[in-house]
Structure formats: structure tokens, C-alpha cells
C-alpha positions in Angstrom: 50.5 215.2 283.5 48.9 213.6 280.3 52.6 211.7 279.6 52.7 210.4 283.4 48.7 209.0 282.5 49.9 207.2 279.6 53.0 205.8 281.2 50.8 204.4 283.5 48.7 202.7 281.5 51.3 201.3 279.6 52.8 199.9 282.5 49.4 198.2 283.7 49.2 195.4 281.4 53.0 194.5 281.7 52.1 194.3 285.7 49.4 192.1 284.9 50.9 189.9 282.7 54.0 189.5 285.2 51.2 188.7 288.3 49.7 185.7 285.8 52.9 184.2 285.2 54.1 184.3 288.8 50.6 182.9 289.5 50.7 180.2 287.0 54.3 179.2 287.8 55.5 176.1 286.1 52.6 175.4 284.9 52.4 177.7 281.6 55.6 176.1 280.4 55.4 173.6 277.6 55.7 170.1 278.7 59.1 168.3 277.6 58.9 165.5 275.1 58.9 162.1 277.6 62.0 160.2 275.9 61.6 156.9 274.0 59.8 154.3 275.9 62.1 151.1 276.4 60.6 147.9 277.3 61.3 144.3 278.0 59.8 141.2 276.0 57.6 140.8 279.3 56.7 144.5 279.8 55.9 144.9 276.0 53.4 142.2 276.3 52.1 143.5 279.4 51.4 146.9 278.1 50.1 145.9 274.8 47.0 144.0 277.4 46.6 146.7 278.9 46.4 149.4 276.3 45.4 147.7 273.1 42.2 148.9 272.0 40.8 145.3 270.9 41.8 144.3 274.1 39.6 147.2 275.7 37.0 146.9 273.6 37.1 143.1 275.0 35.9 144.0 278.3 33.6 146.5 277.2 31.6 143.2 275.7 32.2 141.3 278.3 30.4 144.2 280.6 27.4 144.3 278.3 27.0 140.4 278.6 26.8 141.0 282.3 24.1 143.8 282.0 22.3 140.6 279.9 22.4 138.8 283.1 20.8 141.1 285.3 18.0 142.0 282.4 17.2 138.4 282.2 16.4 138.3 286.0 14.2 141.3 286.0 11.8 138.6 284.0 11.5 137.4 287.8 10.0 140.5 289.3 6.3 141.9 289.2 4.9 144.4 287.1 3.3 147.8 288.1 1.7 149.7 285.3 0.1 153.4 285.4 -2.5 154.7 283.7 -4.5 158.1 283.1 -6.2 159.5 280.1 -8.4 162.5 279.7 -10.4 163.3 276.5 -13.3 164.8 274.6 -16.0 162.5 273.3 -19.6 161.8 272.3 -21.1 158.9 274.1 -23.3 157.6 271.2 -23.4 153.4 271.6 -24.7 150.4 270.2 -26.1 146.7 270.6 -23.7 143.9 269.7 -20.2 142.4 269.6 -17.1 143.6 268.3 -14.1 141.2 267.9 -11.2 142.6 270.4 -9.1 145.6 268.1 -6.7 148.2 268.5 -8.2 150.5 266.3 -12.0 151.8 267.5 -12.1 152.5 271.1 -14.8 151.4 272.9 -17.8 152.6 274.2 -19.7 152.7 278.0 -23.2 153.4 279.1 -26.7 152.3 277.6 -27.6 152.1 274.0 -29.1 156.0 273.8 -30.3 158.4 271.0 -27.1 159.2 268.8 -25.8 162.9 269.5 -23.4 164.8 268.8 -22.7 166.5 271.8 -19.6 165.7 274.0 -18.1 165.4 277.0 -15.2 165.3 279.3 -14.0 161.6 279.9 -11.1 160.2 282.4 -9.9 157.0 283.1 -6.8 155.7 285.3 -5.6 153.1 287.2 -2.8 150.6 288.7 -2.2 147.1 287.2 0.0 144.8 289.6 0.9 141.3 287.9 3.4 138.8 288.9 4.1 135.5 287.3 4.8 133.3 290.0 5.9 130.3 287.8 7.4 130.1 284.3 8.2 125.9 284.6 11.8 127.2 283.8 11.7 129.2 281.5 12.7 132.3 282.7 15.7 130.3 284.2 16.7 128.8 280.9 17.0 132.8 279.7 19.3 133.8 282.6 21.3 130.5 281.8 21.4 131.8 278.2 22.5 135.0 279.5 25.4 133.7 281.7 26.4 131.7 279.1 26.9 135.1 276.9 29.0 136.1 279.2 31.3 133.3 279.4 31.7 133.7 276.1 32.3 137.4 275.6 34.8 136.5 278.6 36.5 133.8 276.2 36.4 135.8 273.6 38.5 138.3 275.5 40.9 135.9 276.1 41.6 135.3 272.4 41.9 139.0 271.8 44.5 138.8 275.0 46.5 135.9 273.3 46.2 137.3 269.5 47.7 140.5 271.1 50.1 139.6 273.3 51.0 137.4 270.3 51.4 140.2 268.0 53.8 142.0 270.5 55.8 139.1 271.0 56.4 138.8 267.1 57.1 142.7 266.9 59.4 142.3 269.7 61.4 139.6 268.2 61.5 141.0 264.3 62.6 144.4 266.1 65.5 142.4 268.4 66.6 140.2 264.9 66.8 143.9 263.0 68.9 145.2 265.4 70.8 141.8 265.4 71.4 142.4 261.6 72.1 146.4 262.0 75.0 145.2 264.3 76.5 142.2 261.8 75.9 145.3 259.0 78.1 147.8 260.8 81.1 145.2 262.0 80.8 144.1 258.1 80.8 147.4 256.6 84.2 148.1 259.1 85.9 145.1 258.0 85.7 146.3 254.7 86.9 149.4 255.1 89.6 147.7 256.7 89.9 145.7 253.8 89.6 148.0 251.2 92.4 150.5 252.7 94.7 147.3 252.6 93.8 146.8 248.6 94.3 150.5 248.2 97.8 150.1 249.7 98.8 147.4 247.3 97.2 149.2 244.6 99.2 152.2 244.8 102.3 150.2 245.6 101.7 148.4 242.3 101.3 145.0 243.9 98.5 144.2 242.6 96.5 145.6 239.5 93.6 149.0 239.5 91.0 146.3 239.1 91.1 145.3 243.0 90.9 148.6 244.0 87.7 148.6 242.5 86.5 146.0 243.2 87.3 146.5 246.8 85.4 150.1 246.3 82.5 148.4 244.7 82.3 146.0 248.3 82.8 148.8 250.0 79.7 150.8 249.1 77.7 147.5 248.8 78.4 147.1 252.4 76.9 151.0 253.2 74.1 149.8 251.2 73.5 146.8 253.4 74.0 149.1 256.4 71.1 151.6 255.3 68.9 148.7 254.6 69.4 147.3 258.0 68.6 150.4 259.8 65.6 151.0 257.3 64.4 147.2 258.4 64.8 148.4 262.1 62.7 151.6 261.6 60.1 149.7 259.6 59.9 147.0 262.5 60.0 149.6 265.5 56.9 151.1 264.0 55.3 147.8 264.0 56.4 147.0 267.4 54.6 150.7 268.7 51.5 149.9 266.9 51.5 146.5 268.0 51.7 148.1 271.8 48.8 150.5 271.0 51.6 153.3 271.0 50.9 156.3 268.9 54.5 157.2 268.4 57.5 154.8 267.2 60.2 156.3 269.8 60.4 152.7 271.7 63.5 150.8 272.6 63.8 147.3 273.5 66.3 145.2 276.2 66.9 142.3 275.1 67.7 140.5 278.8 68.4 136.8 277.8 67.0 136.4 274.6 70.6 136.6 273.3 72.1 134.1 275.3 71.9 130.4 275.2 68.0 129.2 274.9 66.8 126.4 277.1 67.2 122.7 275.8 63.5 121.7 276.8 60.3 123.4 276.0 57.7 123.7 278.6 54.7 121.2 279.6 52.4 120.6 276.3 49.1 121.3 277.7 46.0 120.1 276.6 44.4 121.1 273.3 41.0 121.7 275.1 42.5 124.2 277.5 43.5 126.8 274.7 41.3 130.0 274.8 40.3 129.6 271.2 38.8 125.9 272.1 37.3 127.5 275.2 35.5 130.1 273.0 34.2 127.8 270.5 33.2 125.4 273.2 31.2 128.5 274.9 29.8 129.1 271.4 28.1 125.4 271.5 27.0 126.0 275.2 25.2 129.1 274.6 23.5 127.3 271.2 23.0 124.8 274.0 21.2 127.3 276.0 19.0 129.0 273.4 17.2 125.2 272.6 16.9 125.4 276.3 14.4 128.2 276.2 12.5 126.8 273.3 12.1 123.5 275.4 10.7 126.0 278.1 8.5 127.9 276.0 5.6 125.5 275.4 4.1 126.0 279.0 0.9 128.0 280.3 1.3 131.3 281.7 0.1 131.7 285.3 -0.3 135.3 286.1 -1.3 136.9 290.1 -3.3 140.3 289.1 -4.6 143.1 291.6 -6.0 146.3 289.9 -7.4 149.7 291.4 -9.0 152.3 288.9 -11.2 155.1 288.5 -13.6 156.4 286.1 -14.7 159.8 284.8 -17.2 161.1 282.7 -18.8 164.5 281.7 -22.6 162.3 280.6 -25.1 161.5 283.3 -26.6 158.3 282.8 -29.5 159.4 280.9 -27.1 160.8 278.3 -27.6 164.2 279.6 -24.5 166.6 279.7 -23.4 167.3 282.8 -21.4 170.5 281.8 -18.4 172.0 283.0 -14.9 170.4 283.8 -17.4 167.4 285.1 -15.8 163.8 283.9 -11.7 164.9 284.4 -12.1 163.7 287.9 -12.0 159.9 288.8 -15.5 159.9 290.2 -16.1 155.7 289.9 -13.7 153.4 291.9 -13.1 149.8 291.1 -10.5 147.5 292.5 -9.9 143.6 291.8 -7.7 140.7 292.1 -7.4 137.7 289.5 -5.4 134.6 288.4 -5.2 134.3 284.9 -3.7 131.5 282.7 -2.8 132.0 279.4 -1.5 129.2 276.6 -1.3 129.8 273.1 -2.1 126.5 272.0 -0.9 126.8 268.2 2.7 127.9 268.9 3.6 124.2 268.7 4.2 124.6 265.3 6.4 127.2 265.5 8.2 126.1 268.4 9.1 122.8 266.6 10.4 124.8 263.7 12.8 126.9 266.0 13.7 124.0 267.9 15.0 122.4 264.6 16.7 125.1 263.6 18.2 125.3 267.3 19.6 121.7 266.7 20.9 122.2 263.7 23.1 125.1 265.3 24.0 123.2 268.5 25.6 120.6 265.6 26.9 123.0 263.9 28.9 124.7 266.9 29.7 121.1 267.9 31.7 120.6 264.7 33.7 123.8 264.9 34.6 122.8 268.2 36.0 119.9 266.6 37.6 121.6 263.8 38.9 123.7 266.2 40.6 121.2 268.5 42.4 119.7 265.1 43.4 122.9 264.2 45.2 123.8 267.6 47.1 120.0 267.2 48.3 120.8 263.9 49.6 124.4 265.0 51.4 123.0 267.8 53.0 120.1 265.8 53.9 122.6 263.4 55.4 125.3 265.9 57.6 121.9 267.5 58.5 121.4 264.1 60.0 124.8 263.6 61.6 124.8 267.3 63.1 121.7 266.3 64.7 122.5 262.9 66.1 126.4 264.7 67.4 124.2 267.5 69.3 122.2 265.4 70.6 125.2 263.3 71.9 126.8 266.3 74.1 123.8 267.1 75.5 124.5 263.8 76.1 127.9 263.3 79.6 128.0 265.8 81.2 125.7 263.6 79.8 128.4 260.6 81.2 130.9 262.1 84.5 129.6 263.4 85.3 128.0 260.2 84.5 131.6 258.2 86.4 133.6 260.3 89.4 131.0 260.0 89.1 131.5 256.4 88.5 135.1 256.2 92.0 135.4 257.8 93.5 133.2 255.5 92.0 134.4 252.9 93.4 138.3 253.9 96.8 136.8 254.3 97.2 135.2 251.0 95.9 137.9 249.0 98.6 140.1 250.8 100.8 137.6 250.2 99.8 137.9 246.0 98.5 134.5 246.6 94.9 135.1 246.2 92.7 137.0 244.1 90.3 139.7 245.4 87.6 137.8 244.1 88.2 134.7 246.9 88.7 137.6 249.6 85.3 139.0 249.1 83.8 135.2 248.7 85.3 135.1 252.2 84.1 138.3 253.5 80.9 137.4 252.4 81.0 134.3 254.0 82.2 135.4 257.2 79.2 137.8 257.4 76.6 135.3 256.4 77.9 133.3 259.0 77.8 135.9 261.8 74.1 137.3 260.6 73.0 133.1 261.2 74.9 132.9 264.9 73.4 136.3 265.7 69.6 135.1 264.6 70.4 131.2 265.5 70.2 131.5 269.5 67.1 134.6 269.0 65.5 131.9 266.7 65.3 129.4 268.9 63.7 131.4 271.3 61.3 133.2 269.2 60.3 129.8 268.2 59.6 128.7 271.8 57.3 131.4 272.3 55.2 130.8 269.1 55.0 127.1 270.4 53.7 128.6 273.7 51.1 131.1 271.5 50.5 128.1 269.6 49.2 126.1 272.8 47.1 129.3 274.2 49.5 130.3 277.2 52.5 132.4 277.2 53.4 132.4 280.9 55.5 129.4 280.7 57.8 131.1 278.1 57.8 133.7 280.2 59.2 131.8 283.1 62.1 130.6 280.8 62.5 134.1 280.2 62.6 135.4 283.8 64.8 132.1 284.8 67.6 133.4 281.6 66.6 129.8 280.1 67.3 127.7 282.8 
């Protein structure tokens, strides 16, 4: 009977365990790995926007210059204040004047024989006030306000171009790696082509052990070249994932037309004043703008609309006698009022005219880095034609490269079988021939990668990527 208990028991757990997993199905298996992402030039841009930190951290300003906006306008609404206090005091006073303090409280009731008894003491109260006009002031903050948000939402737009930017670089140094991965492998078969054809001779005794050699020598050069291409694509895919905001390198990339023959004309030049890093500076010199704004508005009376109700407690009769007990916690004296009261601090000129100097002097400044700015996004633009002009015209040239080097790579292969040639000019040709393919492979991806700096260079990528979407034409 005691072995039957403990086969039971033993049994219990296994039952439970089976009723968990049949309850948790699917779900208490791992999750599989998600393969490598793969992405074109256009998707890779558009995910780096929309998971890029910087980019995130972008709207996040542009959010708190918003809640700015609505904190300036509360200066437009009344004020309601509350007030109750309850303490334990004497009530000892005397003649005269105090200048007004934050230090000694003050003191009610007749002037009467000190003492040092005391008594319980209340006070509380609403205060109501509303400034009805602030001669624009409080305007002149919500303007400077608004005008922090415009540029926080500039700003953003940098961060969106320097991104995007960054991904379109990655994408192209990744695409040009794999370019020279490829030209690496057809090379490092060519030789192994070759060098089984100089073995052949070798051992037949047509030509001397020295080829062989030197044919092995090539040979394991070209393997070299072969692991330093695929190291170059590693290094660059990393970049590319980090350039994405990926935490992971397993990314692939399609390169859709940026292979094939690039367009002949670059888009519309637009103006230098539209790019987003102009816009920002210019928002910069607006919101400078705006801050002398407010000094302007700050040498102006205060008009203030008040309405009070309060109530008064006290523990001392008005002969100074104690009234005892809990007597002076309760609000036993009501008052209630209404005033309009104007303030101006007269002697603030002085330091508003300082500040406003100051505020001058950083409108001018801002002014000037717009400027510099401006001339800065010309000369990046003539230099990005520049380079789109110079890989333009070295893609014209590199069929004739290339034609011309395979020509003589052949040649060059049938006179050394022919004991006409030395190994030496068959490797100069080999060499040549794969110089020539690595510049047609990168001639045609140059030309475009250059077309999309020119774009980054005048602050708006979507007219590259029209080309793009259009294969060029």
C-alpha cells in the first residue's frame, strides 16, 4: 500500500508539468532567430528615420518646445491663491514703522503690556488676480516660444538629413565591398586557372621552376586579396547596421539599379536657403529675434484686477486677555475686497538696456552664421558637382579599360604558352585586367553614390530617390 502512495506521488508532478505545457502550447518554445534583414537603398534610409535614436530623440525636443508654447500662454490666465495658517504666539506689539521684510512677522492689535503668555492664531484666505494687459509682452514670450519650436522642428530635420546621410554612405561602401569581393573571387579563379596552366609547362619542362613559383606566389596573393575583401564587407556591413540603429550586423542589401547605367542629368539645384541646415540657423536668428522682442516689452506698467476673501483668528480678546481653549483656530473675522493695482519698477531701465545690448549683439551674431552658413552649403554643392563630374567622366572611360585589359590578358596567356612571353608580363596583365574590372565595377556605383551626396549636399534626398525608383531614367 505504501509503494502504490509513493507511485502516486511520483506520478503527480509529471501530470502537472504535462497539463502546463499543453496549457502553454507554443508559447514556451524558444523563439527562432528572424533571418538577416535585407533592405533596399530607399528602405535603409527609411528605417534608419524611423529608428535612429538621434532621430527619436529629435522629436522628443521638438515635443518639449511645444509644451513651451502652452506654458507661455498660461501667463494669460488669472491666478487663484490659497492660504491657511494656524500657530502659537504671544501678542506683545509696538509703536512705529518697520520697513517691509521677510524675516519678523508682524504683529496685530493695540500696543499692550508685554507678556508672555500665548495664544492660538489663524489666518486664511483666497487671492484672485488677473492681469488684463501686458502691452505685449506676454505675446512676445509665446512668440519666443513658437519660435523654439520651429527650431527644435529644424533641428530635427538636420538630424533626419545627417542620418539618412549616414545610411546612404553605409549603403554604398557596403554595395562597393561587395563589388570588390566579386572582382576578388573571379581574379582569384583566373589565377588558379592560370597557375594550373604554368604548372603544366613546368612539369613538361617548357618553361623553367621559377614560373611555377611565381605563379604560386600570385596565386596565394590573390586568396589574400579575397580575405581582405570579405573582411572590408564585414567591417562595412557593421557600419551599415549601426548606421540603421540595428543592434546586430546580419543585414543584406539589393542593389536594384545602382549597378546599372546612372542617369546623364542630375536633379533641379534648389536653393541654398531651402536646405534644413540654413533653415535652422535662420530659426536660430528668429528666436534671438524673439528674445529682444520681450526685452522691448518689458519696460511697461503692470495692471493687475484683485478680489480677496479672508478670515482671521485669534486666541487674545482685545484687551489682551486670553481667551483660552482651542479659541483663535477658527476664522472668526471676515474680510473681502477688490482692487486695481499698478506696478512699474522704474529703475529696471538700466538693466533692460544692458540686456537689450546683449540681445543685439546675438541677433548679429546669429545673422552672420546664417551667412556663413549659406556659403558653406554653395561651396559643398560645388564641390559634390565637382566629384559627380570627374566619376562621370571616369565611367565613360573604364569600358575601353576593361576591353583593352581583357584583350591583352588573352594575348598575353597565349604568348606565354606559346614560350613567347615571360610570366612576369602575364601577371602585369592579370593585374591589369583586375584593376580594370574593380574600376568598371565601382565606375557606374560611383557615379551614383556621387549623385546622392550632391542631393545630401543640397538638403533633399527625395529627388535621388526618384532616379532611383525611375532605374535612372
Amino acid at each position: 500500500m505504501q509503494k502504490r502512495t509513493t507511485n502516486r506521488l511520483l506520478i503527480v508532478p509529471f501530470l502537472l508539468s504535462g497539463m502546463l505545457a499543453v496549457a502553454c502550447g507554443l508559447k514556451s518554445a524558444p523563439p527562432q532567430a528572424a533571418g538577416p534583414k535585407t533592405f533596399t537603398l530607399e528602405e535603409a534610409v527609411n528605417y534608419a528615420l524611423s529608428h535612429y535614436p538621434a532621430v527619436e530623440a529629435g522629436r522628443d525636443q521638438v515635443e518639449a518646445a511645444r509644451g513651451g508654447v502652452d506654458y507661455a500662454r498660461t501667463d494669460y490666465l488669472p491666478r487663484l491663491d490659497s492660504l491657511y495658517q494656524a500657530n502659537r504666539a504671544t501678542s506683545n506689539n509696538a509703536m512705529g514703522i518697520m520697513m517691509p521684510q521677510s524675516v519678523v512677522p508682524s504683529v496685530r492689535g493695540p500696543v499692550l503690556p508685554s507678556s508672555s503668555d500665548t495664544a492660538w492664531g489663524s489666518i486664511g484666505g483666497l487671492l484672485f488676480s488677473w492681469q488684463p494687459y501686458a502691452f505685449g509682452y506676454r505675446r512676445a514670450k509665446v512668440d519666443r516660444a513658437r519660435a523654439g519650436v520651429d527650431r527644435a522642428s529644424s533641428n530635427l530635420e538636420v538630424t533626419r538629413l545627417s542620418v539618412a546621410t549616414r545610411a546612404v554612405n553605409a549603403f554604398f561602401n557596403l554595395l562597393a565591398a561587395e563589388q570588390g569581393v566579386a572582382v576578388a573571387e573571379s581574379n582569384l579563379k583566373q589565377w588558379q586557372v592560370v597557375n594550373k596552366s604554368v604548372h603544366d609547362l613546368v612539369d613538361h619542362e617548357l618553361r623553367p621552376g621559377a614560373d611555377a613559383s611565381r605563379a604560386d606566389a600570385q596565386l596565394a596573393q590573390a586568396r589574400i586579396q579575397l580575405i581582405q575583401a570579405q573582411q572590408e564587407v564585414a567591417v562595412t556591413r557593421a557600419a551599415l547596421a549601426d548606421a540603421l540603429g540595428l543592434d546586430t550586423s546580419a543585414v543584406k542589401i539589393s542593389a536594384g539599379p545602382l549597378l546599372s547605367q546612372p542617369p546623364q542629368a542630375a536633379p533641379p539645384k534648389p536653393a541654398a536657403a531651402s536646405h534644413p541646415a540654413a533653415v535652422a540657423q535662420q530659426n536660430c536668428m528668429r528666436e534671438a529675434q524673439a528674445e529682444l522682442q520681450i526685452l522691448r516689452h518689458s519696460y511697461y506698467p503692470g495692471v493687475y484686477v484683485q478680489s480677496f476673501v479672508s478670515g482671521i483668528g485669534s486666541g487674545f480678546a482685545p484687551d489682551g486677555t486670553l481667551k483660552g481653549g482651542a479659541n483663535g483656530l477658527g476664522l472668526g473675522t471676515e474680510n473681502y475686497g477688490a482692487a486695481l493695482t499698478v506696478t512699474f519698477p522704474i529703475f529696471s531701465i538700466f538693466r533692460i538696456h544692458a540686456e537689450e545690448k546683449t540681445a543685439k549683439a546675438n541677433v548679429q551674431a546669429q545673422t552672420n552664421y546664417y551667412r556663413q552658413t549659406l556659403l558653406g552649403i554653395n561651396d559643398q554643392v560645388e564641390q559634390a558637382q565637382a566629384m559627380l563630374e570627374g566619376a562621370r567622366r571616369v565611367a565613360e572611360e573604364t569600358p575601353i579599360e576593361l576591353n583593352a585589359a581583357r584583350t591583352g590578358e588573352v594575348q598575353s596567356r597565349t604568348r606565354y604558352q606559346a614560350g613567347l612571353a615571360t610570366i612576369v608580363e602575364l601577371a602585369d596583365a592579370e593585374s591589369l585586367l583586375q584593376q580594370a574590372e574593380i574600376n568598371d565595377a565601382l565606375a557606374r556605383l560611383a557615379v551614383w553614390h556621387n549623385l546622392a551626396n550632391l542631393a545630401a549636399a543640397e538638403g533633399n534626398l527625395d529627388p535621388f530617390f526618384q532616379l532611383v525608383r525611375t532605374g535612372g531614367h
